[in-house]
N, C-alpha and C positions, 0 to 999 in steps of 0.2 A: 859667429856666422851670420851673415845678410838674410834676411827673407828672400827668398827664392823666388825670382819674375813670375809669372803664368805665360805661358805660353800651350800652344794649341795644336800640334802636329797631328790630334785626331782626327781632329774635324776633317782633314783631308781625306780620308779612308773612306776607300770604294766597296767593303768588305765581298773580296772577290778573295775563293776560297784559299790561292796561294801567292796572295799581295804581302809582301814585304813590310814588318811593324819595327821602327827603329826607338826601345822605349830606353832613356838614359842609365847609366849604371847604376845598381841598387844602392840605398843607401840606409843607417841603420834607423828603424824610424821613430824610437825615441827623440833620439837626439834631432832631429832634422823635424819633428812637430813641434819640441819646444825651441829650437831656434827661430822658428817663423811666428811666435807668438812672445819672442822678447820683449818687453816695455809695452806690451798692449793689454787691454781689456779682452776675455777669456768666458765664452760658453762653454762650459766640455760635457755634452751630453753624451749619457752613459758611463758615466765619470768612476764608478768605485770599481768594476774590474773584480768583482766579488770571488770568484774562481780561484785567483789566487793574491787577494787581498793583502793577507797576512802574513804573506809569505814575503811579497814582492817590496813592503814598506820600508824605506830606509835605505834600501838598497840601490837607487839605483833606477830602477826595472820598474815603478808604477810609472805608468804615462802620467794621469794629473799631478802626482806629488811633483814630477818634474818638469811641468807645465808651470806650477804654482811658484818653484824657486827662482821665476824668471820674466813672468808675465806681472804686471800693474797690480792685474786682482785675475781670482777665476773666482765664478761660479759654476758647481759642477750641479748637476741634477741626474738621478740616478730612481728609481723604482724600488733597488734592494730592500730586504727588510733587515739587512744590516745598519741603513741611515734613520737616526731617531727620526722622532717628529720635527726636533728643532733643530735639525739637520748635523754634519759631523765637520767640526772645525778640524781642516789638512794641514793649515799652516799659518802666519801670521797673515798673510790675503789671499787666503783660498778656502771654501768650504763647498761640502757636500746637499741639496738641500734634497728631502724625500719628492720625488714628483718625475712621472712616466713618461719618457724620452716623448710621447705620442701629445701630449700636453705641452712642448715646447712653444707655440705661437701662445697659448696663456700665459705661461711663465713669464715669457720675452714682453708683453705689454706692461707686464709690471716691474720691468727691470729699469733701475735706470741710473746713467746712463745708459744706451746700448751696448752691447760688446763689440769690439772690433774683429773680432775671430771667432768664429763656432766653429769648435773640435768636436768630431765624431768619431774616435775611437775603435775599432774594430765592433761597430754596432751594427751597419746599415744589413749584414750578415742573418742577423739575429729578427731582424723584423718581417713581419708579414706583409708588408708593401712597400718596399723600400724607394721604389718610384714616388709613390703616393706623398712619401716626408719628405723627399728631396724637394719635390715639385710644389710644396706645402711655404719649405722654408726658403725656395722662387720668389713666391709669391709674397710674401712676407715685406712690408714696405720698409718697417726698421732696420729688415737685414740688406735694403740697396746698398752695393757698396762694398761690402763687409764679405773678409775671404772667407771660406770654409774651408775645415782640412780635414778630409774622412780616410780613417782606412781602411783595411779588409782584406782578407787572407786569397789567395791566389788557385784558380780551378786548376792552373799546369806547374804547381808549384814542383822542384825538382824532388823534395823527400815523399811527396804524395805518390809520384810514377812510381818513386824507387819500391818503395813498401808494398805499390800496388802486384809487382813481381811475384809477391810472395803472399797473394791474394788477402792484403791489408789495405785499410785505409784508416787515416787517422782527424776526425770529424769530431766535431763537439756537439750531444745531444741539443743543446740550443741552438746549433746551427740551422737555418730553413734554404738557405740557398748560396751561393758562391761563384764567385766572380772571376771574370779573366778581362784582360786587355782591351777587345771588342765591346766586351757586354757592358763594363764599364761606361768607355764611348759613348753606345746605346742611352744609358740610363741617363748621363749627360747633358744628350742630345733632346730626349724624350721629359726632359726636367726643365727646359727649357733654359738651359743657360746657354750663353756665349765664349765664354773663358777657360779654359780648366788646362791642365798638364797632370799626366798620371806619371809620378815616380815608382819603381820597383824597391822592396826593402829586403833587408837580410833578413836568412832565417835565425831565430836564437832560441837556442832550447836550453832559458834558464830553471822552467819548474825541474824539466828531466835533470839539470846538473845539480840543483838544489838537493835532489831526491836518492841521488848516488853519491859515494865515498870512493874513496882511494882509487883503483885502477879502474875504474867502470866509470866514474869522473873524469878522470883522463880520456878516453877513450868516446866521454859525450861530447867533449873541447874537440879534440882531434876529429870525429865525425864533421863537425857542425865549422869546422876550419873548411874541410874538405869542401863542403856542402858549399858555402861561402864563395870559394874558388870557385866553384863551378856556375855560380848563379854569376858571378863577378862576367864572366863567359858569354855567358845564356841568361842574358835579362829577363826575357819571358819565362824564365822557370825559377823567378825569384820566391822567397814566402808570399808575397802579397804585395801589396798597393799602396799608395799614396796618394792621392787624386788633391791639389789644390784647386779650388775653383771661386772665382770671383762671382759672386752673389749678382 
């Protein structure tokens, strides 16, 4: 797979409350982060995905491990107190180092070369300012240049309505806030960049199939097929986001 152009359909948006958003069809976004980071040099902050670590390894299913099978080198930096002090070697040019996504422009002066890519992961979610880092690593002169590929789970996802029916929602205590198509935009705009294209991605609910057997298995596969189709339909009611944005 090619690395994916940037392009910029948001920037056109009048956010007029029943304006028409035309966002491409989802796509899965494993596969489509580490396609855009083939044969290059690789940030991946918030890199160990601790939640379901140990589970996910090997399989498949970690973002960095399959970032690492494909990219030059990654350096991943992570907070966990899973990552020793001298960090957790992923693979023959990938490693984990200890040090707070918040600490990135330190890291990054001492890195070198630069990376060509800084992957953000289902992080920006998780932060108490998430403007504030974007707008950080704007600014940031090592990163002129250099894509970033963030993603983050979606406010009108289609399984989030569905459950809310039956007065559920399904949220991750570290979550602080959650995004949709506009506010994305927004944060974009307000980050001061030029460039960007938000992708929609599929929903996948591997921990749930990991977690069931025999017919309850079946029946997560066939839900999450379903689900699929419908997003396939209804792009704005994808899992979540993709945002490429040229630094």
């Amino acid at each position: 797979m090619e690395q994916t152009p940037i392009q910029n359909p948001s920037m056109r948006l009048a956010f007029t409350p029943l304006e028409r958003l035309s966002p491409p069809r989802p796509v899965d976004r494993i596969s489509f982060i580490a396609a855009n980071c083939t044969g290059r040099r690789v940030l991946d902050l918030g890199a160990m995905d601790e939640t379901a670590f140990a589970a996910k390894r090997g399989l498949g299913t970690w973002l960095h491990e399959e970032i690492g099978k494909v990219a030059a080198s990654v350096e991943g930096i992570d907070s966990s107190d899973l990552v020793p002090p001298e960090g957790l070697r992923t693979g023959p040019r990938s490693i984990i180092r200890h040090v707070d996504s918040s600490a990135t422009n330190q890291f990054l002066a001492a890195l070198d070369p630069s990376p060509e890519v800084v992957v953000a992961g289902e992080l920006i979610e998780h932060l108490e300012n998430p403007l504030g880092f974007l707008a950080s690593l704007r600014a940031n002169p090592r990163l002129r240049g250099v894509t970033l590929i963030l993603s983050t789970p979606n406010a009108t996802a289609l399984h989030n309505c569905l459950i809310a029916l039956g007065s559920r929602e399904s949220t991750h205590p570290d979550h602080l806030c959650i995004f949709s198509y506009k506010t994305l935009t927004t944060l974009c705009r307000r980050a001061g960049f030029e460039d960007w294209s938000i992708i929609p991605y599929f929903a996948r609910f591997t921990e749930m199939e990991q977690r069931n057997r025999g017919v309850r298995r079946l029946m997560v596969r066939g839900g999450q097929r379903i689900i699929n189709g419908l997003e396939w339909l209804f792009p704005l009611m994808s899992f979540g986001y993709i945002v490429l944005i040229r630094i």
